[in-house]
N, C-alpha and C positions, 0 to 999 in steps of 0.2 A: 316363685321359688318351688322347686321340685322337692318332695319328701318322699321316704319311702315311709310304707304303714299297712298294715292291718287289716282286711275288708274280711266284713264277715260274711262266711257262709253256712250250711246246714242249717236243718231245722231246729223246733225248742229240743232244747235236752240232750241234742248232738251237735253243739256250735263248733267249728273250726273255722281257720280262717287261713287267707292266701295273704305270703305278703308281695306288694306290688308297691309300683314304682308310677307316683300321682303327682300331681300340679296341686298345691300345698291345701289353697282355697276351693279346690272343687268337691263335686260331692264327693259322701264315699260309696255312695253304690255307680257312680257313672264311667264314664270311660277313665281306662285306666293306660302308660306308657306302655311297662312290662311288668309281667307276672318273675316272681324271684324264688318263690317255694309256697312252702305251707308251713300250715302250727297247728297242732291238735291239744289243744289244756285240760284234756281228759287226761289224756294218755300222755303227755307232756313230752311227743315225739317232734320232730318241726325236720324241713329239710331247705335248705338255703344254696342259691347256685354262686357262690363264693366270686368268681369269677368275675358277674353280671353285679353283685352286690359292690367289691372293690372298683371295678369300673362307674356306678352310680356317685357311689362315697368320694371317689378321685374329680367328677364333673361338679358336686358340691349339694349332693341331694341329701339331707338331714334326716337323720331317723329317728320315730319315736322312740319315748322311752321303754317300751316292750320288745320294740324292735332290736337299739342296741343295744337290750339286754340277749337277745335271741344269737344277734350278731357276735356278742362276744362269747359265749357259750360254744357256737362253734368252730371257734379256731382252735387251734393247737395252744400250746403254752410258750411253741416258743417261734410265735410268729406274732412281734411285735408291729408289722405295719398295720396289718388292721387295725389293732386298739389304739394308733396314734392317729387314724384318721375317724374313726367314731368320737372320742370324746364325752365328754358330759354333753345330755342335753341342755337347752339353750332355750328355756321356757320364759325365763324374766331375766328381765335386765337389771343390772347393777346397777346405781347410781353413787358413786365415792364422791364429796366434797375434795376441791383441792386443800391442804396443808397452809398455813397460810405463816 
């Protein structure tokens, strides 16, 4: 399963990171699909290729939970296809008993 996420870069005290587009169980310093922007949590600036991200999101690549937060931050407000293809993350699973 392909995810997008997070890799960190910079040194201590100036971490930012890129977000790319990984194979779910790999590392996260190793090779990576594509690179999709960056995130600065200093400066709380980030820049995403909307484009290349809706394209990921459409083939079925999951994004963290920093991630779709990043990702909904920059869309418009009134461009609802992204936020219908993000979603809630999908960390645990439900288990509902049937009714009986």
């Amino acid at each position: 399963m392909v995810s997008i996420k997070l890799k960190l870069i910079g040194k201590k005290g100036q971490r930012s990171f890129r977000v790319i587009v990984q194979e779910a169980r790999s590392k996260l310093q190793g090779k990576f699909i594509e690179d999709l922007g960056w995130y600065n949590p200093h400066s709380n600036q980030f820049e995403l290729k909307k484009d290349r991200v809706l394209h990921w999101l459409g083939v079925g690549a999951r994004p963290t939970a920093t991630v779709s937060q990043l990702i909904k931050k920059s869309q418009p407000k009134a461009d609802p296809p992204l936020a219908e293809k993000i979603g809630e993350p999908q960390d645990k699973a439900v288990i509902t008993e049937p009714e009986v």
